[in-house]
C-alpha positions as a Markdown table, in Angstrom:
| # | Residue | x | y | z |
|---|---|---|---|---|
| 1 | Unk | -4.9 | -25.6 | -4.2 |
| 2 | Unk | -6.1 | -22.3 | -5.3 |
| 3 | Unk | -4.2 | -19.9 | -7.4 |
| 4 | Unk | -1.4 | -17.9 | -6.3 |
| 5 | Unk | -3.2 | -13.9 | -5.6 |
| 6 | Unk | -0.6 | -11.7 | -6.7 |
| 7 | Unk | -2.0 | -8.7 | -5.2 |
| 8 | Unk | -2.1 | -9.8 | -1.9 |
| 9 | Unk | 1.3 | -11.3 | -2.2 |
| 10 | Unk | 2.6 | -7.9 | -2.8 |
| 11 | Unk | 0.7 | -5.9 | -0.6 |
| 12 | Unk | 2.4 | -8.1 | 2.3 |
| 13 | Unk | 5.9 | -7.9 | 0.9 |
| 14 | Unk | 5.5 | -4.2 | 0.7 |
| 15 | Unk | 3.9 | -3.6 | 4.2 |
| 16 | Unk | 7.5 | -5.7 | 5.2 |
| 17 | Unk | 9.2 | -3.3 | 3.3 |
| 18 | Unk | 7.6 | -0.5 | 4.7 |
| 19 | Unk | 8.0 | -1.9 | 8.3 |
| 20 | Unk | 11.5 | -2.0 | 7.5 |
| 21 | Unk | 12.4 | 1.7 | 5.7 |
| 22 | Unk | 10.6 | 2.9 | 8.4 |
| 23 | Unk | 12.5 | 1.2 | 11.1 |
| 24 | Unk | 15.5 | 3.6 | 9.3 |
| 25 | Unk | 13.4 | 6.7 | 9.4 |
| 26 | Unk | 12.9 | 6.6 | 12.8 |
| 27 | Unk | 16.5 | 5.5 | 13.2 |
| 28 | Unk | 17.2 | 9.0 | 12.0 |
| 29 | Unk | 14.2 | 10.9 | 14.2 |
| 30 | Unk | 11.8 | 11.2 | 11.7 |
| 31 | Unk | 9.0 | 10.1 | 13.6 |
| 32 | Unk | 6.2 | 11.7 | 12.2 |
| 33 | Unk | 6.7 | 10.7 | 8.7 |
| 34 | Unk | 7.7 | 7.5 | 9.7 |
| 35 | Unk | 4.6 | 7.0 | 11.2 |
| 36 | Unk | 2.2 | 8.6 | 8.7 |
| 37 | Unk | 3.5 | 6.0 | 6.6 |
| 38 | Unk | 4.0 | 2.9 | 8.8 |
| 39 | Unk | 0.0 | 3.6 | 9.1 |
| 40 | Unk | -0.9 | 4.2 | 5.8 |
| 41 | Unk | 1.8 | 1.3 | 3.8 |
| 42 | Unk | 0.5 | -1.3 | 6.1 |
| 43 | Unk | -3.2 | -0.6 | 5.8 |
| 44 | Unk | -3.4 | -1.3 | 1.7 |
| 45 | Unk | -2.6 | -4.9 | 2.5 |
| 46 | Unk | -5.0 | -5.3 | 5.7 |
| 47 | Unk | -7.8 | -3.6 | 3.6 |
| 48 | Unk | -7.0 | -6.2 | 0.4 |
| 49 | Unk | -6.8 | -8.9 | 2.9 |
| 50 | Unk | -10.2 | -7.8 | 4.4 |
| 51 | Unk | -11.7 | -7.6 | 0.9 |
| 52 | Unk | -11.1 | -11.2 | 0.4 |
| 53 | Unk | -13.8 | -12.1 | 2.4 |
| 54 | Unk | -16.7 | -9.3 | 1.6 |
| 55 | Unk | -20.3 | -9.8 | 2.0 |
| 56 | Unk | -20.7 | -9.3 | -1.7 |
| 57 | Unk | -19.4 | -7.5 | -4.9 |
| 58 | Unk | -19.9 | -4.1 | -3.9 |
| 59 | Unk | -18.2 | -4.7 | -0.3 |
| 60 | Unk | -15.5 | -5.9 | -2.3 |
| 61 | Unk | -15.4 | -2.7 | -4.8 |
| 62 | Unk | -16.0 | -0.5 | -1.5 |
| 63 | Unk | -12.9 | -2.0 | 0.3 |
| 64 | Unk | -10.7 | -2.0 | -2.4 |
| 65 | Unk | -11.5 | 1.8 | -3.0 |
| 66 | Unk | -10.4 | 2.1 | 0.7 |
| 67 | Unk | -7.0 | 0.2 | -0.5 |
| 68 | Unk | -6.7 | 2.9 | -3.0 |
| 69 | Unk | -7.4 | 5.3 | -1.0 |
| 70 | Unk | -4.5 | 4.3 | 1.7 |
| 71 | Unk | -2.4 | 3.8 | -1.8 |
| 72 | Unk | -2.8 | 7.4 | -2.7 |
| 73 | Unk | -2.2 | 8.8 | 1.2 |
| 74 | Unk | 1.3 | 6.5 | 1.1 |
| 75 | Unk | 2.1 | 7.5 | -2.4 |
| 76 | Unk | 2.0 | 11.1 | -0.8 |
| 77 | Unk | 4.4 | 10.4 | 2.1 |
| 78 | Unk | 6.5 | 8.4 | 0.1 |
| 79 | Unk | 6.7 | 12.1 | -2.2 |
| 80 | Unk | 7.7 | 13.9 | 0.9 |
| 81 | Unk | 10.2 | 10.9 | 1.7 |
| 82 | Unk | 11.6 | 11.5 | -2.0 |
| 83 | Unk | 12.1 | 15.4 | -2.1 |
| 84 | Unk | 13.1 | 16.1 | 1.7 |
| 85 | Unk | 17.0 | 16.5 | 1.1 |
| 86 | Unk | 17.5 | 14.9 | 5.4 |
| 87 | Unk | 15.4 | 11.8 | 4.7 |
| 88 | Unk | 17.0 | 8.7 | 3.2 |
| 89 | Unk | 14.9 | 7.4 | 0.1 |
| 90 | Unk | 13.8 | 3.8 | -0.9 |
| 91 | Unk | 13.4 | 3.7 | -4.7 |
| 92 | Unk | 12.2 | 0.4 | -4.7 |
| 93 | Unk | 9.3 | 1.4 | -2.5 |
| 94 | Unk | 8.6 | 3.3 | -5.7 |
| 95 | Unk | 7.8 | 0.8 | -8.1 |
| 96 | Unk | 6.1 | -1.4 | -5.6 |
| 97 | Unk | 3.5 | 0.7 | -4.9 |
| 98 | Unk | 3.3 | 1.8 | -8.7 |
| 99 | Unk | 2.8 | -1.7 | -9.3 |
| 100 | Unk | 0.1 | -2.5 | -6.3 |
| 101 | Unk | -1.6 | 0.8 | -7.9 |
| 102 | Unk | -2.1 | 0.0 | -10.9 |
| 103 | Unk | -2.8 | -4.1 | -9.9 |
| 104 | Unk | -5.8 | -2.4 | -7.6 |
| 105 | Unk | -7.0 | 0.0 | -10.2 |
| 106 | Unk | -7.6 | -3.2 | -12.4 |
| 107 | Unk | -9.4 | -5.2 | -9.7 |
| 108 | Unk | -11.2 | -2.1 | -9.3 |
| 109 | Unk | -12.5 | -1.0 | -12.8 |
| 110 | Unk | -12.6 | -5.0 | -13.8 |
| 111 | Unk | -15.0 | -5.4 | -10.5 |
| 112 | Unk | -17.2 | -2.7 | -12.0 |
| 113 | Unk | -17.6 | -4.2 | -15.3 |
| 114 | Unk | -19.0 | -7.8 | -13.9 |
């Protein structure tokens, strides 16, 4: 059986979570937002997912940047989420994507170094 991989583990449980907040945002007519982020939370785990099986080590690197990328872009919306005194905020959505960040930063850099 092969080891447990945390970081797709918690890419899925926070695309579920993101599902979920955003199901509320919409609740209360935030579309755009909601969707800006539906978009961008549930693409960091598809493009982890999709680096699983890469071509080779620089696919891998190059799809995991991409993960970072949509990592950043929901980090943004999650600000807006956060500081807009009509949306309803998630602080747990907070330290899950701190912790996916800083779990793909280290896949990233350690990738690098190989």
């Amino acid at each position: 059986m092969p080891p447990e991989n945390i970081i797709l583990n918690k890419s899925i449980d926070f695309s579920l979570d993101i599902i979920s907040y955003c199901e509320i945002l919409e609740e209360k007519r935030k579309y755009v937002i909601a969707n800006q982020l539906l978009k961008s939370g549930t693409s960091i785990g598809a493009n982890i997912h999709e680096a699983q099986n890469a071509e080779s080590k620089a696919d891998f690197i190059h799809k995991m940047k991409i993960a970072a990328k949509e990592i950043e872009e929901t980090k943004y919306w999650l600000i807006l989420c956060e500081k807009a005194k009509s949306y309803p905020f998630n602080e747990n959505l907070k330290q899950k994507i701190k912790e996916i960040s800083l779990i793909t930063y280290k896949i990233i850099t350690s990738s690098k170094t190989k």
